[in-house]
C-alpha positions as CSV (number, residue, x, y, z in Angstrom):
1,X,-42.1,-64.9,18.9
2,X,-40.3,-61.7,18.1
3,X,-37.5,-61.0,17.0
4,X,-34.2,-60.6,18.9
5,X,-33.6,-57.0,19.9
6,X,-30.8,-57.5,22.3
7,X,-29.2,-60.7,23.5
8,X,-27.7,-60.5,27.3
9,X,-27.3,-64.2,27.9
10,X,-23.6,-65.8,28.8
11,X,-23.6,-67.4,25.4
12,X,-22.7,-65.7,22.6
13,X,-21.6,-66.4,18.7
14,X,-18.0,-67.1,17.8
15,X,-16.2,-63.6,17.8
16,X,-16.1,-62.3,14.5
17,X,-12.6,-62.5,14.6
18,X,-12.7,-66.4,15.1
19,X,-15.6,-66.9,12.8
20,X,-13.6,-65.5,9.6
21,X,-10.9,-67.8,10.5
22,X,-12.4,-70.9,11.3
23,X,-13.0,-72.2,7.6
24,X,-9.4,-71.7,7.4
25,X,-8.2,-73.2,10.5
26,X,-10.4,-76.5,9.3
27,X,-8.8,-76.3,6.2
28,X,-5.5,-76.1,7.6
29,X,-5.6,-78.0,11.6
30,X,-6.9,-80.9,10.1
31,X,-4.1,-83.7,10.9
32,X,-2.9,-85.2,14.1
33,X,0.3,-82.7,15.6
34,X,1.3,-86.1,17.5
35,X,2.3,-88.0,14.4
36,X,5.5,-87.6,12.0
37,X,4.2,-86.6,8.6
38,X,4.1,-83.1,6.6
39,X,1.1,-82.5,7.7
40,X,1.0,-83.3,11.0
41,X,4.2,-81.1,11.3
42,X,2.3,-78.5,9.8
43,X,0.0,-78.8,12.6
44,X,1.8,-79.0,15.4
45,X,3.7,-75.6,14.4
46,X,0.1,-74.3,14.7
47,X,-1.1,-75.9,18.1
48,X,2.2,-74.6,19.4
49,X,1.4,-71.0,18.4
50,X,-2.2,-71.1,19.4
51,X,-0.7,-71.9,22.8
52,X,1.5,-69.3,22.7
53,X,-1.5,-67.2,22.4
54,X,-3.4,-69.3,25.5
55,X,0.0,-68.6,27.9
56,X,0.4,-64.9,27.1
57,X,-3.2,-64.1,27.9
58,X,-3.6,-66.5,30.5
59,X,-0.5,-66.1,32.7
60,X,0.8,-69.3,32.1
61,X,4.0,-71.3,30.4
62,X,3.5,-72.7,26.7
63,X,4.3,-76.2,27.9
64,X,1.5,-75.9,30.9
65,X,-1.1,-75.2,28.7
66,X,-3.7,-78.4,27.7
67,X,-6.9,-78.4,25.6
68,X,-9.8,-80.9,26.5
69,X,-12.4,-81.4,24.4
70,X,-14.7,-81.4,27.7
71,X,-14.1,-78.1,30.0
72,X,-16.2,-79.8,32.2
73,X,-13.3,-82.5,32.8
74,X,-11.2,-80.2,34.0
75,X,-13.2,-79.9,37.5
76,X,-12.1,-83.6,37.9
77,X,-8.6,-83.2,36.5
78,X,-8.1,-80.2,38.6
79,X,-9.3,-81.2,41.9
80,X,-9.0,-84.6,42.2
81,X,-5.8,-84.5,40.5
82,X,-4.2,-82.4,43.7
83,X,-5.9,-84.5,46.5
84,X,-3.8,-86.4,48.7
85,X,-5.5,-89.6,50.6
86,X,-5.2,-87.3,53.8
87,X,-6.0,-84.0,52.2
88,X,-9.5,-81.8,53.1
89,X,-10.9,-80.4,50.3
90,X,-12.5,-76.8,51.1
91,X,-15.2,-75.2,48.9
92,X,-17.0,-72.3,48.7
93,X,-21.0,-72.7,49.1
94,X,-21.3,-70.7,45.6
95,X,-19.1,-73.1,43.5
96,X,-20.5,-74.7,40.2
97,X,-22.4,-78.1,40.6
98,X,-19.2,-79.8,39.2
99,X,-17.3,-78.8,42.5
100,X,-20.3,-80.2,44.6
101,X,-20.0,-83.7,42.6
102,X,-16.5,-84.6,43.7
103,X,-17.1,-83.3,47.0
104,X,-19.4,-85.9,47.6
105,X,-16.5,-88.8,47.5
106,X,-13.7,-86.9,49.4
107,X,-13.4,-85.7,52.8
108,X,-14.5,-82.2,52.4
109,X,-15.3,-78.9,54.5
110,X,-17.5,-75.8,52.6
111,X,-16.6,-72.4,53.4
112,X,-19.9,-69.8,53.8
113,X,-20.2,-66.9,52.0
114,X,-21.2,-63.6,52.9
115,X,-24.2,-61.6,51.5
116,X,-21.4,-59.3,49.8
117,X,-19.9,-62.5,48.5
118,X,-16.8,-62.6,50.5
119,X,-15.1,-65.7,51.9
120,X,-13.4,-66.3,55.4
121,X,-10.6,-68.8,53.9
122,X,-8.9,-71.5,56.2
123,X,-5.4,-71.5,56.8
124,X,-5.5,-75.5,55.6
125,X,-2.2,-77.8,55.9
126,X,0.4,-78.6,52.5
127,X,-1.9,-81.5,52.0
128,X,-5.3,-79.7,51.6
129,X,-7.1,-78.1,48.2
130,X,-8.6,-75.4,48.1
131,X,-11.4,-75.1,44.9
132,X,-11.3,-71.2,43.8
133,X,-13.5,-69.6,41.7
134,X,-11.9,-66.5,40.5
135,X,-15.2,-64.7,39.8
136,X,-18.7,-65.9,40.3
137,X,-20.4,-66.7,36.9
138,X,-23.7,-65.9,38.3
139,X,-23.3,-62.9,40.8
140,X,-19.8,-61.7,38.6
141,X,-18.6,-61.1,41.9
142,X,-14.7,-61.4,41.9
143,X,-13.4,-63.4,44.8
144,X,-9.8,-62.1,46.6
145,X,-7.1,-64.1,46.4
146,X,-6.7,-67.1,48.9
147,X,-3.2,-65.8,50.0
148,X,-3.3,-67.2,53.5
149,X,-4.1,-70.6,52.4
150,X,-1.4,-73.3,52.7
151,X,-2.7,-76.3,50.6
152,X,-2.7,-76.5,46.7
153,X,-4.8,-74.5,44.9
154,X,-7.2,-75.2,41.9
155,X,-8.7,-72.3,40.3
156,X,-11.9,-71.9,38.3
157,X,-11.5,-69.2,35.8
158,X,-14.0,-70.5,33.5
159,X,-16.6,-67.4,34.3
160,X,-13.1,-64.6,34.3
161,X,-11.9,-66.3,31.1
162,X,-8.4,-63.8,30.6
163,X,-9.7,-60.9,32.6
164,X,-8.6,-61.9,35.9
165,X,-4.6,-63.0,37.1
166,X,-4.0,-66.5,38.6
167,X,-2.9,-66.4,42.7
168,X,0.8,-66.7,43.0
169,X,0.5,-69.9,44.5
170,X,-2.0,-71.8,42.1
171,X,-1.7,-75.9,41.4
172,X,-4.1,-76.2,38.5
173,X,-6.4,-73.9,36.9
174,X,-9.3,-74.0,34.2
175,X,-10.7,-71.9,31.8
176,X,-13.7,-72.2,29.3
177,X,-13.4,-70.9,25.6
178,X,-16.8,-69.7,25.8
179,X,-15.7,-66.7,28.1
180,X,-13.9,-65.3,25.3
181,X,-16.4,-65.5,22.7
182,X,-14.4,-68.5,20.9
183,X,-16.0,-71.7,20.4
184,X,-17.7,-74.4,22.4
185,X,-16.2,-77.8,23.0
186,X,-12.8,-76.6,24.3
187,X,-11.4,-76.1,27.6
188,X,-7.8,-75.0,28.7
189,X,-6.0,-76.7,31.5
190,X,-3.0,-76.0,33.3
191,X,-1.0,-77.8,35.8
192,X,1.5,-75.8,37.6
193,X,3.7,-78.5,38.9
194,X,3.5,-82.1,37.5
195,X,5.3,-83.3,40.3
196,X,2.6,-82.4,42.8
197,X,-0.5,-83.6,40.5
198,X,-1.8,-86.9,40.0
199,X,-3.7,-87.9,36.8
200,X,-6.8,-89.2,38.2
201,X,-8.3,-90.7,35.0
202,X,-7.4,-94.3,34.0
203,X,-4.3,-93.5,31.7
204,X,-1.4,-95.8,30.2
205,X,0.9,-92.8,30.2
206,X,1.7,-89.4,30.7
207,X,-1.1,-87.5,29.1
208,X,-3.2,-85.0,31.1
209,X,-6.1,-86.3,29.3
210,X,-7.6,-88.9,26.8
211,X,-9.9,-86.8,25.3
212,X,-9.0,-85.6,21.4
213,X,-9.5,-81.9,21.4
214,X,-9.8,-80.4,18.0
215,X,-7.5,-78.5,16.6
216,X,-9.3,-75.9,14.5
217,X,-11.3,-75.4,17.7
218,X,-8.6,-74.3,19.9
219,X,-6.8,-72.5,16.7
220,X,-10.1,-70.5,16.6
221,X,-10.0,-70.2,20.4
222,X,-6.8,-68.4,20.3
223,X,-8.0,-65.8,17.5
224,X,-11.5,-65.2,19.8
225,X,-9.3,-64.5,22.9
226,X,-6.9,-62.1,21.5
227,X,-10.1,-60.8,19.6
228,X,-12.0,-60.3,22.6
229,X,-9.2,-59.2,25.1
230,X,-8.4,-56.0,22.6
231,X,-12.1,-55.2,22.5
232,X,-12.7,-55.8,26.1
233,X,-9.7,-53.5,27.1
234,X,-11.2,-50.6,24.6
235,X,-14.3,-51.2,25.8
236,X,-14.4,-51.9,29.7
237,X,-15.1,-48.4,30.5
238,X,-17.9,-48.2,28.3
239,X,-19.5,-51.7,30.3
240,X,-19.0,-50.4,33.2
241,X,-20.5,-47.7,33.1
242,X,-24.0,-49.4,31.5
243,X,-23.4,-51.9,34.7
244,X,-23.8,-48.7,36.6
245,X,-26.8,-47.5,34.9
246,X,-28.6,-50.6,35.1
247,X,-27.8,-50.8,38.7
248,X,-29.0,-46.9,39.3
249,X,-32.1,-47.5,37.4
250,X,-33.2,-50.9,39.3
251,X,-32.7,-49.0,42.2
252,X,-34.6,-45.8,41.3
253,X,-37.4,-46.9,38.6
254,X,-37.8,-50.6,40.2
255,X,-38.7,-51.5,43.8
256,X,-37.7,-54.3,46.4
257,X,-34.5,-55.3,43.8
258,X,-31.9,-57.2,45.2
259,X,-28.6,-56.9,43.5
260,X,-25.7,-59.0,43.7
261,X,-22.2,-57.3,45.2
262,X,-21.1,-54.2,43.8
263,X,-19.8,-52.1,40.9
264,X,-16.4,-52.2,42.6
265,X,-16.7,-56.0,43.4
266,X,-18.0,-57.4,40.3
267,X,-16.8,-57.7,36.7
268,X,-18.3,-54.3,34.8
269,X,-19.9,-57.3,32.2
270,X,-21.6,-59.5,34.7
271,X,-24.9,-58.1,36.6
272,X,-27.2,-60.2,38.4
273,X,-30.5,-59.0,40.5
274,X,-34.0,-60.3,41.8
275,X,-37.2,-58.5,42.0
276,X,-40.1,-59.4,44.6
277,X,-42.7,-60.7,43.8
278,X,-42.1,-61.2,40.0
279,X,-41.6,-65.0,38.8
280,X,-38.3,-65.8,36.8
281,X,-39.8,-68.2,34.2
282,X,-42.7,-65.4,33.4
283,X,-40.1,-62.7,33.3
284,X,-37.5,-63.9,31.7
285,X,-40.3,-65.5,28.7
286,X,-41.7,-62.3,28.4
287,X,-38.6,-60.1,28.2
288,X,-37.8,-63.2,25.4
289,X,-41.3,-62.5,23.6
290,X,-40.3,-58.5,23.9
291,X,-37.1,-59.6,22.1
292,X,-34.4,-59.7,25.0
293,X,-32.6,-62.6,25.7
294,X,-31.3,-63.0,29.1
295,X,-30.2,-66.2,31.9
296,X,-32.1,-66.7,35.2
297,X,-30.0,-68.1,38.3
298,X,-33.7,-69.4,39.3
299,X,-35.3,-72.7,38.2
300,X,-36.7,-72.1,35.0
301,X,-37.1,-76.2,34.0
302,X,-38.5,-79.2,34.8
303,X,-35.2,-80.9,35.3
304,X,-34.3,-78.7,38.2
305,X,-36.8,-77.2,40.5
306,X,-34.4,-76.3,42.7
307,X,-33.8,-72.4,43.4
308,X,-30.2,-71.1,42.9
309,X,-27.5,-72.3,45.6
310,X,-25.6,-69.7,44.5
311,X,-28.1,-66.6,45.7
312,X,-29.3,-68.6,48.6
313,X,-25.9,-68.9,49.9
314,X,-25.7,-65.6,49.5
315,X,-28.6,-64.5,51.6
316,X,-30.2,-63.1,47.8
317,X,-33.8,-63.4,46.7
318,X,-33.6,-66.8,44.8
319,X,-36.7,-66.0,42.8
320,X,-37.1,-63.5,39.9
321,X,-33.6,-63.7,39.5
322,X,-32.3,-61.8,36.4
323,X,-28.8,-62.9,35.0
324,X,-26.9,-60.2,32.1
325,X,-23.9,-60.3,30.4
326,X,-22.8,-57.2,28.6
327,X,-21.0,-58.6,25.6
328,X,-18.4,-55.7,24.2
329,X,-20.0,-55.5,21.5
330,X,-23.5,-54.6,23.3
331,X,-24.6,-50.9,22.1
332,X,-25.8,-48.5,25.2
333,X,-29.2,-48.1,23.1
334,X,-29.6,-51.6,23.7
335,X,-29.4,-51.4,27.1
336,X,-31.8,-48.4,27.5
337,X,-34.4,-50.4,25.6
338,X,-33.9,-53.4,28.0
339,X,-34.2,-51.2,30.9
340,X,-37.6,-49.9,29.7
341,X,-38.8,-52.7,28.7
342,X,-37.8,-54.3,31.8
343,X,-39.6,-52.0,34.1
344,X,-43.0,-52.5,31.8
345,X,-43.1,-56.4,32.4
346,X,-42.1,-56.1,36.2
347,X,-44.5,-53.5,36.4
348,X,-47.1,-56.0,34.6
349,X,-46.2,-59.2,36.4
350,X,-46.8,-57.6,40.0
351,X,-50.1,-56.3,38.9
């Protein structure tokens, strides 16, 4: 194995930002904020200031902000949380595998997609959910706004982290730490209007969730996202136009690509494409052995053989699939490496 040139996969390390600071927020976020002594005091002053942080970058109030120590509970929370006994709950056909698990025990009604990724929403009734992915994590195809929809709306902003704004009319929403370069282990939840959520977890009080979160997780969280947010902003141009490049070189120096939406529809840091004829597993191991890391939306283990629903949904090529992120801190010589490097194996695997 080589070594790592250039990494374009979704993961990334802690921002730098967060990493200095961690040691310190350990040190410091140790105690519980719930309970009454100096410490604990001491603690809650910071949980309430790293969710000052969470609601000016996310859009939200400080006392609508939650952390879970499971972002992937917050599908549940969210969803299920808003359904009625008599509600429909509509999904799109290129939600995350969470979505499609609480479909399966509720009355539900899937909304196709279009090969440029856009959505025909229902009207729906007060009593209907609508789950809304504000971009695609896969494609990075943002979705519009679901302003013609009548029901309650739960938003999945784990994949648009900060970047994108919440619909006027949202019920709950979710985001993922991850997508601001912070630490693993911590989601943020939001509930618009208690009044018109229901807990759907067994609970003895009023609690969004039983999970402990930790502390120095989410006090690190909040240093990533203001971390990443100024770099992002000084950046963005920069992103966009390598998103550009890669897309103008694909379709110039590589043949029979398919490539997911836009640069006008998709965030400048997500990319996605297939090429004919090429295997995913063989490409993306060989771009690894080269020294580029990078995701596949096509099945690349044992566990699941299945292609992606995501590009098949879309009408895409489901095989060869090729996922990037373009971190801000990504240099543009990285990227011309990739790009050359890319079009040797291609040209290699279809030989």
């Amino acid at each position: 194995m080589g070594s790592v040139t250039a990494s374009f996969v979704s993961e990334s390390p802690l921002h730098p930002a967060a990493s200095a600071f961690l040691t310190d927020a350990f040190d410091r976020g140790w105690a519980d904020p719930t309970k009454s002594t100096v410490d604990s005091r001491k603690a809650a002053i910071l949980q309430n200031e790293a969710k000052e942080v969470f609601a000016s970058h996310l859009g939200l109030r400080m006392n609508q902000v939650e952390f879970l120590a499971d972002p992937a509970i917050g599908f549940h929370l969210g969803i299920s949380g808003l359904l009625q006994p008599d509600s429909t709950l509509y999904y799109s056909a290129v939600d995350r595998s969470e979505v499609y698990a609480i479909v399966q025990n509720t009355i539900a009604d899937q909304i196709q997609v279009s090969l440029d990724g856009s959505l025909d929403y229902p009207d729906g009734t007060q009593a209907d959910v609508l789950a809304w992915q504000s971009a695609n994590g896969e494609t990075g195809i943002v979705t519009p706004k679901p302003d013609n929809f009548a029901g309650k709306i739960f938003v999945d902003a784990t994949a648009s982290g900060s970047l994108l704004a919440l619909p006027e009319r949202w019920g709950t929403a979710l985001w993922n730490s991850q997508a601001w370069q912070g630490p693993a282990g911590l989601g943020i939840f939001a509930v618009s209007d208690r009044s018109l959520w229901r807990n759907p977890l067994p609970h003895i009080d009023s609690a969004i969730s039983s999970s402990n979160h930790s502390l120095p997780l989410a006090m690190a969280s909040a240093i990533a996202l203001e971390a990443f947010h100024r770099d992002y902003q000084e950046r963005q141009f920069a992103l966009s136009a390598m998103s550009a490049k890669i897309r103008n070189f694909l379709a110039t120096e590589i043949s029979a690509v398919d490539i997911a939406g836009t640069l006008d529809t998709t965030l400048p840091h997500l990319l996605s494409f297939s090429c004919l004829y090429v295997d995913a597993q063989m490409l993306t191991s060989e771009l690894d052995r080269r020294g580029f890391s990078v995701d596949s939306g096509s099945a690349c283990s044992s566990s699941n053989m299945e292609p992606s629903h995501v590009l098949a949904a879309m009408g895409l090529l489901t095989h060869g699939n090729i996922r990037l992120t373009l971190h801000p801190q990504v240099a543009e010589e990285d990227v011309d490496q990739f790009l050359h490097t890319l079009k040797e194996v291609v040209f290699e695997l279809r030989s």
